[in-house]
Phi, psi and omega in degrees: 000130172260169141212143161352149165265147180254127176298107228269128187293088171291104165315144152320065210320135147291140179286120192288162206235018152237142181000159149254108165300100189281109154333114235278143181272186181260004166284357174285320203267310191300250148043247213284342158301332162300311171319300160306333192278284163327298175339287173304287214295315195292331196299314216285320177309318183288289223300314203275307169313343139304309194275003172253348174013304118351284172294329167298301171001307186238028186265142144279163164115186198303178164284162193275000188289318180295333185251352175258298175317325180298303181284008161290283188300326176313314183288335178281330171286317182286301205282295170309306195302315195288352181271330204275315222264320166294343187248016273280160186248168213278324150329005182229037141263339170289319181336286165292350162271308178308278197316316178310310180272007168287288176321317182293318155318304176294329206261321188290319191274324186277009189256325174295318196236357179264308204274319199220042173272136182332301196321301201274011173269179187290143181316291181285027139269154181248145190216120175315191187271304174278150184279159180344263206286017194282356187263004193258296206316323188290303186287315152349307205294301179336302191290330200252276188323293168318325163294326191265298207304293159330299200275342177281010196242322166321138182294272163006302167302317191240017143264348168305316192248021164312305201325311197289332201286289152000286184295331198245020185044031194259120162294148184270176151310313173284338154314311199281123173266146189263000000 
């Protein structure tokens, strides 16, 4: 005698009760690659303005003090965004819009009056104010804040870090009704 296998009583899924983690998108991935990139380049500024120290010294141009603080904060500023843009926290697209035009601030101001300002060139050369090359320098710039504004705007991008905002019960603007 045969008999039949009795068709087995597939469960039910349960709805699962932790978030669905939205995918980190890649303008996001662009994002902390730039970051990372500024970061590093700062870190090598604390890290070389230590060990030359000495030699900066007897240099014209900024103090080594001055190339050892910046890149202290860039890299410490650097270091939070990218933990922020990465892991992610609902705190880090302003984050990253505030450092961004800070930074862009910092690179213009240190390049017009610390790094290549007339006072620290050779005496008998005359040199403008701005340097050789500012209109590639100007559009770069342009280009990279309009690039972080844009891709921080994208839907895809800000249901990413919505995700974390989420996670943490933190209400939006549009939630809170007055």
């Amino acid at each position: 005698m045969e008999t039949k296998p009795s068709p087995a009583i597939q469960p039910e899924p349960q709805p699962s009760l932790q978030p669905r983690k939205v995918k980190r998108p890649w303008r996001v991935t662009w994002l902390v690659l730039g970051v990372l990139i500024i970061t590093v380049i700062n870190l090598a500024r604390f890290i070389l303005s230590m060990r030359y120290w000495s030699f900066l010294t007897t240099q014209p141009g900024p103090s080594p003090f001055y190339l050892l603080i910046t890149g202290l904060i860039w890299t410490v500023a650097g270091g939070v965004l990218l933990w922020g843009l990465w892991r992610p926290a609902h705190w880090a697209p302003r984050l990253m819009e505030a450092e961004a035009l800070t930074y862009a601030l910092y690179y213009w101001l240190d390049l017009l009056f610390i790094r290549d300002h007339p006072i620290n060139s050779t005496p008998l050369a005359m040199r403008t104010v701005l340097p050789t090359n500012w209109p590639f320098s100007a559009g770069a710039t342009a280009i990279c804040l309009v690039y972080i504004v844009w891709a921080l705007r994208r839907s895809k991008v800000k249901a990413y870090f919505d995700q974390a905002a989420h996670d943490l019960d933190i209400p939006h603007a549009q939630d809170v009704q007055e």
